[in-house]
DSSP file (Angstrom, degrees, kcal/mol; ACC not computed):
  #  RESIDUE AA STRUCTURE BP1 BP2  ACC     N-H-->O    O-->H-N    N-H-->O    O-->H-N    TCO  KAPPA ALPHA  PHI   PSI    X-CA   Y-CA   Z-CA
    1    1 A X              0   0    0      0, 0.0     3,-0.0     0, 0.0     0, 0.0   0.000 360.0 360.0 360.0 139.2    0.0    0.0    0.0
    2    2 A X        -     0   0    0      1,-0.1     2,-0.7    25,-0.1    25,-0.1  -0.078 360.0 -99.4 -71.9 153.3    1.1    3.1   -1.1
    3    3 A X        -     0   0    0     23,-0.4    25,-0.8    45,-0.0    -1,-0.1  -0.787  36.1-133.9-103.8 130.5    2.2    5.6    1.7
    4    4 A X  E     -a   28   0A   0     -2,-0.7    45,-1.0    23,-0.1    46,-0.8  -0.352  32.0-157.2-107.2 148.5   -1.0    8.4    2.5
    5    5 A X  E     -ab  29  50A   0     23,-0.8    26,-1.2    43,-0.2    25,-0.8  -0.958  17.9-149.9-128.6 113.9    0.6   12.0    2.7
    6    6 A X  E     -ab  31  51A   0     44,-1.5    46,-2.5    -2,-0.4     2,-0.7  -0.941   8.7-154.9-102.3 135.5   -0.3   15.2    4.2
    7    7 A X  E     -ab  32  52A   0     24,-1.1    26,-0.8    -2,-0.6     2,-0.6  -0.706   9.6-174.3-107.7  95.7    0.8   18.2    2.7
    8    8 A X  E     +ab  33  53A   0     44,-2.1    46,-3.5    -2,-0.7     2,-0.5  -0.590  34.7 113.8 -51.8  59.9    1.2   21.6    5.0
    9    9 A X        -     0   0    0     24,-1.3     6,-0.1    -2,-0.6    48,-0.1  -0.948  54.6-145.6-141.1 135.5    2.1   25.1    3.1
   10   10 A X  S    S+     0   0    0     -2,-0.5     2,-0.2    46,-0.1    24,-0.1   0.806  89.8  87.8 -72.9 -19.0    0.1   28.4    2.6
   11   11 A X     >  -     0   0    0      1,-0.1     4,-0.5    23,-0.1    -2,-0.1  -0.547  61.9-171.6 -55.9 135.5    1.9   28.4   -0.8
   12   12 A X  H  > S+     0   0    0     -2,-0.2     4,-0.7     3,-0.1    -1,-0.1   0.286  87.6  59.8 -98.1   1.3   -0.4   26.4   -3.0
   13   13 A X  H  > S+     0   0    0      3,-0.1     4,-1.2     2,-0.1    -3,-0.0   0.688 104.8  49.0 -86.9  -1.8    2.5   26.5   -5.6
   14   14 A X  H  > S+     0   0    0      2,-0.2     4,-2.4     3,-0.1     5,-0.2   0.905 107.1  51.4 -85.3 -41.5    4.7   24.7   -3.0
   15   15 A X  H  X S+     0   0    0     -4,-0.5     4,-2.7     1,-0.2     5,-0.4   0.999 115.1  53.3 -66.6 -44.3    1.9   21.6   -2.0
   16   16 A X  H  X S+     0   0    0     -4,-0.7     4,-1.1     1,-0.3    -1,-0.2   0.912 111.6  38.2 -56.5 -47.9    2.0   21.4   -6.0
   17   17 A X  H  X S+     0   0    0     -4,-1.2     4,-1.8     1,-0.2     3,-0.4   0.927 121.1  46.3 -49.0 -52.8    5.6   21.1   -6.1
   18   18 A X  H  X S+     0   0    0     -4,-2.4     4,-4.4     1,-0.2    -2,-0.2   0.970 118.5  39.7 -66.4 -50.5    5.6   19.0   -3.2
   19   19 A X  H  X S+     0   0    0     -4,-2.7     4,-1.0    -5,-0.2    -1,-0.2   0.712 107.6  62.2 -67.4  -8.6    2.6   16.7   -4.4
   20   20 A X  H  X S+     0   0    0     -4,-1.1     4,-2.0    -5,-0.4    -1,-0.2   0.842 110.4  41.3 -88.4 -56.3    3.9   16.6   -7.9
   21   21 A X  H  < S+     0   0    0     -4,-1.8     6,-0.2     1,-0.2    -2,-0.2   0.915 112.7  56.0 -29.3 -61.4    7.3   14.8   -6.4
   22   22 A X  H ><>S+     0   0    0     -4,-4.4     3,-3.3     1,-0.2     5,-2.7   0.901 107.6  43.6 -55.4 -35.3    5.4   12.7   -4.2
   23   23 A X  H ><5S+     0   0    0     -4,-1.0     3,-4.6     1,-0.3    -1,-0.2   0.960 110.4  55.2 -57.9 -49.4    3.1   11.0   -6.9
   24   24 A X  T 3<5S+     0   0    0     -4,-2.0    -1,-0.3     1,-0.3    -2,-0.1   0.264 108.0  49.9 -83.3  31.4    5.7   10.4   -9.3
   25   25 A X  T < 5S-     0   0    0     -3,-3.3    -1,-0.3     2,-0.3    -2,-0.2  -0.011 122.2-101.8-146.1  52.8    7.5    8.7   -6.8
   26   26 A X  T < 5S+     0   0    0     -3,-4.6   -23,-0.4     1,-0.3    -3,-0.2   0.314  78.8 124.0  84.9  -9.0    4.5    6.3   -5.6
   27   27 A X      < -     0   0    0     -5,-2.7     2,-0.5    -6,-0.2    -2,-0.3  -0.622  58.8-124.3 -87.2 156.8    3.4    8.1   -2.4
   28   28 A X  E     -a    4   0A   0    -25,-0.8     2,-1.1    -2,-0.1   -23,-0.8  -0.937   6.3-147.0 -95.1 122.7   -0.4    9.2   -2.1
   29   29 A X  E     +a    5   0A   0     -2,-0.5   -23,-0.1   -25,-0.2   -25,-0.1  -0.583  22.7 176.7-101.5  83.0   -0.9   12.3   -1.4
   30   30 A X  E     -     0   0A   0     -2,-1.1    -1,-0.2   -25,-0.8   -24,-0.2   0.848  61.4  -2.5 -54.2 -50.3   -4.4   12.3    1.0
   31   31 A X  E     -a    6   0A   0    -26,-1.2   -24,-1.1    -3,-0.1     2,-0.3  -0.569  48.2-148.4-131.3-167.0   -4.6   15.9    1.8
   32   32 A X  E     -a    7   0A   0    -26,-0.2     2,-0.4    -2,-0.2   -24,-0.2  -0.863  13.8-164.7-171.6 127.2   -3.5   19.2    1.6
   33   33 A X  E     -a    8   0A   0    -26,-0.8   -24,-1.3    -2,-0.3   -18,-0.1  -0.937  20.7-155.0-116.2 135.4   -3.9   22.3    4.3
   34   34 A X  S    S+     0   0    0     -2,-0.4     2,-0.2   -26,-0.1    24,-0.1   0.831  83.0  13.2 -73.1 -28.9   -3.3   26.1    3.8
   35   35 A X  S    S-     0   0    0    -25,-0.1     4,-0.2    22,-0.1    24,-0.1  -0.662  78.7-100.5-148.1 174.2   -2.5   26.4    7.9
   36   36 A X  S  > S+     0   0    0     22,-0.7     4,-0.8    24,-0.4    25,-0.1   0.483 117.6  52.5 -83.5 -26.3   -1.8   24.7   10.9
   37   37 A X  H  > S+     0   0    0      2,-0.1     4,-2.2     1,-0.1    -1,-0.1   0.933 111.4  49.2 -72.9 -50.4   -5.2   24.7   12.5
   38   38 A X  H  > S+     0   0    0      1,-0.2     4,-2.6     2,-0.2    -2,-0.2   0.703 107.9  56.9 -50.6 -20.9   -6.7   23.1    9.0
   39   39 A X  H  > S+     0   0    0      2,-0.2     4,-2.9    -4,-0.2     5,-0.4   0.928 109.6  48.7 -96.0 -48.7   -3.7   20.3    9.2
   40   40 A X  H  X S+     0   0    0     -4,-0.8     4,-2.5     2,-0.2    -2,-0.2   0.896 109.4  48.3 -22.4 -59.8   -5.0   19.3   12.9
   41   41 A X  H  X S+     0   0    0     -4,-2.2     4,-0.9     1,-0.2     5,-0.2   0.991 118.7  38.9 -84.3 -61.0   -8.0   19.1   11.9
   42   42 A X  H  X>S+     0   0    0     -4,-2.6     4,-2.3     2,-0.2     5,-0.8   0.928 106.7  59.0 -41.1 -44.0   -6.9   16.9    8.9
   43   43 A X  H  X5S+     0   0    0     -4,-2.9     4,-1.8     2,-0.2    -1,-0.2   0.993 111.9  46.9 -37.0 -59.9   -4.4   14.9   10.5
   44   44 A X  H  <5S+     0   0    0     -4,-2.5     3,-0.2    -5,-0.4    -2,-0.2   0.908 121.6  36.9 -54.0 -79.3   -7.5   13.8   12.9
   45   45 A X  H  <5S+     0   0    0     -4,-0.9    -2,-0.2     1,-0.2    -1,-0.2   0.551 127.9  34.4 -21.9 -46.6   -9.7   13.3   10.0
   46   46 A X  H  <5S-     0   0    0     -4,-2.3    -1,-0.2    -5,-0.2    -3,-0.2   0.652  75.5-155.6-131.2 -61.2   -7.4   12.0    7.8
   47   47 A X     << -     0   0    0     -4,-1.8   -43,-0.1    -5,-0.8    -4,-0.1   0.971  31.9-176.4  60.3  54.1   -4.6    9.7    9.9
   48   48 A X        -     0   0    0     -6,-0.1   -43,-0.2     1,-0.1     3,-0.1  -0.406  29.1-124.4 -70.8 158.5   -1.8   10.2    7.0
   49   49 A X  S    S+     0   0    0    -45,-1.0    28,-0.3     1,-0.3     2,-0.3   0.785  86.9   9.8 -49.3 -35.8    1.3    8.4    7.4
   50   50 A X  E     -b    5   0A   0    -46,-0.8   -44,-1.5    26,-0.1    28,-0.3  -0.944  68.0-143.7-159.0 138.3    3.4   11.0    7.2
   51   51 A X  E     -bc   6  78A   0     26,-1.3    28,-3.3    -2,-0.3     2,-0.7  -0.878   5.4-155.5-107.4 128.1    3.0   15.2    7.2
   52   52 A X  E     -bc   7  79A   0    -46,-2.5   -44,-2.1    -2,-0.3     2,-0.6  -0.921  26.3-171.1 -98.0 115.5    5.1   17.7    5.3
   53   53 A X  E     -bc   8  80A   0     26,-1.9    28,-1.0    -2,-0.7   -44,-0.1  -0.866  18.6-139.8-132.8  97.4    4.5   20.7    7.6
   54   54 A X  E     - c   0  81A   0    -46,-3.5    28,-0.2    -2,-0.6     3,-0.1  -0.387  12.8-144.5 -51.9 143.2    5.8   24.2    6.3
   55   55 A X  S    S+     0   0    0     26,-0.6     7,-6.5     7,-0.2     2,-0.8   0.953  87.4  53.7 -58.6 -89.8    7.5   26.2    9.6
   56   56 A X  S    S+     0   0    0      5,-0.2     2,-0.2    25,-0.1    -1,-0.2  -0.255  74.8 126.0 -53.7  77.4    6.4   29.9    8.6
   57   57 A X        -     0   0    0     -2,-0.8   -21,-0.2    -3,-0.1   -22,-0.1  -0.992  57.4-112.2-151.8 164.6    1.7   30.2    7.9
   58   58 A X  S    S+     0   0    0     -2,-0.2     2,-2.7     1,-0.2   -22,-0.7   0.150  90.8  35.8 -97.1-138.6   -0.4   32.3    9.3
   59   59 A X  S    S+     0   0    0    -24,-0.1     2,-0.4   -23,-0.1    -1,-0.2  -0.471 131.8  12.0  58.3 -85.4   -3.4   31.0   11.9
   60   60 A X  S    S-     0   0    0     -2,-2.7   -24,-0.4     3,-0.0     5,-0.1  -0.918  85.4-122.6-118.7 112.7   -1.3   28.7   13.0
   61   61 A X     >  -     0   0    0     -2,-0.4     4,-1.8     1,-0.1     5,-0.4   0.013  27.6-117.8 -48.9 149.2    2.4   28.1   12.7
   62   62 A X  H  > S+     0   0    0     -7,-6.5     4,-1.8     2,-0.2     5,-0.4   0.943 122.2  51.0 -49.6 -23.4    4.1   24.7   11.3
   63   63 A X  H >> S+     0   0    0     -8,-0.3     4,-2.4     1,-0.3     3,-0.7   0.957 111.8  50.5 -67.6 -63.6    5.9   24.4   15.4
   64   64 A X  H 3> S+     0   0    0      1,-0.3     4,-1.8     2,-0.2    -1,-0.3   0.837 114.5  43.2 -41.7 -40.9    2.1   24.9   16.8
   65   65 A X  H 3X S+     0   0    0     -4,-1.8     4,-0.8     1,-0.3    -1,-0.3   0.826 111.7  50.0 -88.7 -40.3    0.7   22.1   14.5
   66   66 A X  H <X S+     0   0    0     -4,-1.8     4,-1.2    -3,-0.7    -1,-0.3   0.878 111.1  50.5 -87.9 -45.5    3.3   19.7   14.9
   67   67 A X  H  < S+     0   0    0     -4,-2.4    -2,-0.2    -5,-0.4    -1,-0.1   0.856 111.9  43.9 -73.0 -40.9    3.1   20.0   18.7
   68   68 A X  H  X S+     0   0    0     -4,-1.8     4,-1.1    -5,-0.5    -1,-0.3   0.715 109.8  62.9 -97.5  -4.0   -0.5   19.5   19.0
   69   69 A X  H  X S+     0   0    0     -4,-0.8     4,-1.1     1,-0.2     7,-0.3   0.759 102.3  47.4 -84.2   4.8   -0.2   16.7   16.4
   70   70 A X  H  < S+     0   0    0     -4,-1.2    -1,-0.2     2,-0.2    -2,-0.2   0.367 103.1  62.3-115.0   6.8    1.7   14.8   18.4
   71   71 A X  H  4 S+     0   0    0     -5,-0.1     3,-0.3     2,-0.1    -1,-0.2   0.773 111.9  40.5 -75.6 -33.1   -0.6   15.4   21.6
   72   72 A X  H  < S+     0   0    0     -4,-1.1    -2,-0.2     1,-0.2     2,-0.2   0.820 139.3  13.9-100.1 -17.8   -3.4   13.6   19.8
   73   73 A X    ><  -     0   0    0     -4,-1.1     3,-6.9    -5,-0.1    -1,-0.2  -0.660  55.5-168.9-145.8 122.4   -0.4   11.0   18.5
   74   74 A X  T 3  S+     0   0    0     -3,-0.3    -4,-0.1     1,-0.3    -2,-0.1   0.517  87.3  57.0 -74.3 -10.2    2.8   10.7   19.7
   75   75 A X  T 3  S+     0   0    0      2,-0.1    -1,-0.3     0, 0.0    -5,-0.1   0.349  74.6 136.1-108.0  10.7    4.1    8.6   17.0
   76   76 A X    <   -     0   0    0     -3,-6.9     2,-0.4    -7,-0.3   -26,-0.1  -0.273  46.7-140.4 -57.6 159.6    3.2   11.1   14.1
   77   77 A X        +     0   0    0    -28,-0.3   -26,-1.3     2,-0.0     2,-0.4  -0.996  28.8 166.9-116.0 137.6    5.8   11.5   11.6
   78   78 A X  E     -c   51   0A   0     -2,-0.4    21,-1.9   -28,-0.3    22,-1.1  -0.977  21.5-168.3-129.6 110.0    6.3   14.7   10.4
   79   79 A X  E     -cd  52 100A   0    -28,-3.3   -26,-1.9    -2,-0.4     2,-0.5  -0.940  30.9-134.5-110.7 126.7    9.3   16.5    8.2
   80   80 A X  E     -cd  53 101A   0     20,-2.4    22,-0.7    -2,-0.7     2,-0.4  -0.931   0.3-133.6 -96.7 141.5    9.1   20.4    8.1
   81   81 A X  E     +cd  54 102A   0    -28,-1.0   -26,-0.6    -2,-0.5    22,-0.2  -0.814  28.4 173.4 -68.6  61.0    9.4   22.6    5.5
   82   82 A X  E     - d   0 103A   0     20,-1.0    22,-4.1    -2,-0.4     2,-0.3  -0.391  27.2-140.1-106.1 148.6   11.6   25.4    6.1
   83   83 A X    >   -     0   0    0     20,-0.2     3,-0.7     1,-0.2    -1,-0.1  -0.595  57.0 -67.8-114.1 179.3   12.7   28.2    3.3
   84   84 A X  T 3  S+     0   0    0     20,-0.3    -1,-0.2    -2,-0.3    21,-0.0  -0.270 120.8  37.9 -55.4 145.0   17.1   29.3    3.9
   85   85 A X  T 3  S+     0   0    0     -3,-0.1    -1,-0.2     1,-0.1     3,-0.1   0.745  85.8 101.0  82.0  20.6   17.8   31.2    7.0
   86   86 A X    <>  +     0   0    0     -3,-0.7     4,-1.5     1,-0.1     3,-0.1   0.097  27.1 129.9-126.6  28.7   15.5   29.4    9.3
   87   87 A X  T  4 S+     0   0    0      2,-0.2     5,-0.1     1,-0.2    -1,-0.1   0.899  74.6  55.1 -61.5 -49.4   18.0   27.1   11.0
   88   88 A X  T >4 S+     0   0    0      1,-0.2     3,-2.2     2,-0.2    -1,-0.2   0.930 106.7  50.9 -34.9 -62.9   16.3   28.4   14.8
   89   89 A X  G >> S+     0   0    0      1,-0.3     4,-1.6     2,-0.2     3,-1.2   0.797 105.8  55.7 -64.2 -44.2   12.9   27.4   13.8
   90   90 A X  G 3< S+     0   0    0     -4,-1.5    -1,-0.3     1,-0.3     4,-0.2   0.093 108.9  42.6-112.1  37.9   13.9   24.0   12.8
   91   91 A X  G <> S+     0   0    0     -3,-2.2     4,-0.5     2,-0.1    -1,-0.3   0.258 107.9  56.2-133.3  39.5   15.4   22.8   15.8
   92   92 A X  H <> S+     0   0    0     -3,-1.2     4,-0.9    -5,-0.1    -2,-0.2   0.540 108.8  49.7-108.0 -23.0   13.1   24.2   17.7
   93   93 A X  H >X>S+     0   0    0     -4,-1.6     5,-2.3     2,-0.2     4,-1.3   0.938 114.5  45.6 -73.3 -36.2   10.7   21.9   15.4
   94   94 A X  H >45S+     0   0    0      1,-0.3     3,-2.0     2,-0.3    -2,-0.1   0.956 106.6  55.5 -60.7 -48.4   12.9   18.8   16.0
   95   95 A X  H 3<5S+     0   0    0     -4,-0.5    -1,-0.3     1,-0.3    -2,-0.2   0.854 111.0  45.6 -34.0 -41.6   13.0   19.7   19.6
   96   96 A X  H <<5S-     0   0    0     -4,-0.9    -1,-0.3    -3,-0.5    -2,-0.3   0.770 138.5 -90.2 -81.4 -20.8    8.7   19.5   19.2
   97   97 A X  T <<5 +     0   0    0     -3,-2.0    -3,-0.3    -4,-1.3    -2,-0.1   0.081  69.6 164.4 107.7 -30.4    9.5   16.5   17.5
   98   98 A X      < -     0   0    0     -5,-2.3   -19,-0.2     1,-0.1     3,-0.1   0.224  26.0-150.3 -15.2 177.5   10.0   16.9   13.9
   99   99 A X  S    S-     0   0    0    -21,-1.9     2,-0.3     1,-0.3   -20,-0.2   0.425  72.5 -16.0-112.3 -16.6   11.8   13.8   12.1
  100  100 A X  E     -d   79   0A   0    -22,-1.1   -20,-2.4     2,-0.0    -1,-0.3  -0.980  59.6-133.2-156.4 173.6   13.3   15.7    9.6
  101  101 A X  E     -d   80   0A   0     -2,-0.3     2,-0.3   -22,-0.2   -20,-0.2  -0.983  11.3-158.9-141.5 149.2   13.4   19.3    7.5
  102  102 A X  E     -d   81   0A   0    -22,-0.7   -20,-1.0    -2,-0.3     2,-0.4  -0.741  19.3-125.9-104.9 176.5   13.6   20.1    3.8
  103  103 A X  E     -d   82   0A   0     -2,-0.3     4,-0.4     2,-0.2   -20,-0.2  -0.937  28.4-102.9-116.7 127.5   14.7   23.3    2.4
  104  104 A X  S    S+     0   0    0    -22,-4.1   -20,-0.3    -2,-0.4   -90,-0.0  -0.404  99.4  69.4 -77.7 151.7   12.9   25.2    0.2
  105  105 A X  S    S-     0   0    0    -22,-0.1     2,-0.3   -21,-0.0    -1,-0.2   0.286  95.9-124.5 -94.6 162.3   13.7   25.2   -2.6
  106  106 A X        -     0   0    0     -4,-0.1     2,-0.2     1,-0.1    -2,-0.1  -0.010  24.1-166.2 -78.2 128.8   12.5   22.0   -3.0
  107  107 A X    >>  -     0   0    0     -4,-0.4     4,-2.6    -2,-0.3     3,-1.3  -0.660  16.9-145.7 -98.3 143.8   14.9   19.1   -4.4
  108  108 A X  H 3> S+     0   0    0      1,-0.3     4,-2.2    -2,-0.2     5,-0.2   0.995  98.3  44.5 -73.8 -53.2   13.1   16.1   -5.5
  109  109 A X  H 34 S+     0   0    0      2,-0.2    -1,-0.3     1,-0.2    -2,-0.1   0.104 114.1  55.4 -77.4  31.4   15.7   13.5   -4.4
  110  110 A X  H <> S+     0   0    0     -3,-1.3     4,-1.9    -2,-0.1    -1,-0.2   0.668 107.0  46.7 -97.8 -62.5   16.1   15.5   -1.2
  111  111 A X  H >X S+     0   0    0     -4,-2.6     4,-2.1     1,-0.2     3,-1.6   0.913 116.0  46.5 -35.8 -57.9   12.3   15.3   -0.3
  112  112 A X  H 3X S+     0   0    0     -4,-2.2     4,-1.6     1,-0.3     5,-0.4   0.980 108.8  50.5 -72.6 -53.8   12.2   11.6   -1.1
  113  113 A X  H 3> S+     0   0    0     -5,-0.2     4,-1.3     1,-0.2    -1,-0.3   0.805 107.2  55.3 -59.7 -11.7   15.2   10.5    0.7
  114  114 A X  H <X S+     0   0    0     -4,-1.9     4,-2.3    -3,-1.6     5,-0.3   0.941 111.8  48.4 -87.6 -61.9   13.9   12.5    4.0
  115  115 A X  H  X>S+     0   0    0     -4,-2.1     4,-1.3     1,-0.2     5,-0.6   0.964 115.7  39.2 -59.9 -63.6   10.6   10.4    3.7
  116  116 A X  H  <5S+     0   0    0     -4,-1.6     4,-0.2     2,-0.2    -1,-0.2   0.901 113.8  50.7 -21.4 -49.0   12.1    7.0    3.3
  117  117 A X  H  <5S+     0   0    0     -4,-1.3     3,-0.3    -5,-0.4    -2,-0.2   0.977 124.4  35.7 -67.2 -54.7   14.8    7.9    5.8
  118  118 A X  H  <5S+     0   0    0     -4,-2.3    -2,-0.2     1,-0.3    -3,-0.2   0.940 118.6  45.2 -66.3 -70.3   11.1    9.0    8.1
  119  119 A X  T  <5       0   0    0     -4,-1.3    -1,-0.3    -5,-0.3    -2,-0.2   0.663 360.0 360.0 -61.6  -5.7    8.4    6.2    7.0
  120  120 A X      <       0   0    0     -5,-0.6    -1,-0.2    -3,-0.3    -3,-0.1   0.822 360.0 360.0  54.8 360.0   11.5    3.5    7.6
């Protein structure tokens, strides 16, 4: 079974970029959120495998989202999405949990190897 995907950015030309990778390299892409409250409330709804969770959107930040997805399950996996110059921000998401970060912009075989290395 293919491995079910959420994708986290305010961009909608970045979840294209990002969902455009995933497909053509077998993952399913489930959902897609503008914000960090909307990926909560998908993650619950939804129960993807694995979340691509931009740092920087407004309502709710990628650090807030990640923190309270991993109150409602402690074994999400999660990568954040971080643009250059944001090095603070993502270890303060690893610290919340993260499992990994990409950097924008986005490199296909970077993304992919960060989910393998994260789905195991």
């Amino acid at each position: 079974m293919a491995n079910r995907i959420l994708i986290v950015d305010d961009a909608a030309f970045m979840r294209m970029m990002i969902r455009d990778i995933l497909s053509k390299n077998g993952y399913e892409v489930v959902g897609e959120a503008p914000d960090g409250a909307q990926a909560v409330e998908k993650y619950k709804e939804l129960k993807p495998d694995l979340i691509t969770m931009d740092i920087t959107m407004p309502e709710m930040d990628g650090i807030s989202a990640l923190k309270e997805i991993k109150k409602l399950d402690g074994n999400a996996k999660v990568i954040m999405c971080s643009a250059m110059g944001q090095q603070a921000m993502v270890i303060d998401a690893i610290q919340a949990g993260a499992k990994d970060f990409i950097v924008k912009p986005f490199q296909a075989d970077r993304v992919i190897e960060a989910i393998k290395k994260t789905l195991g």
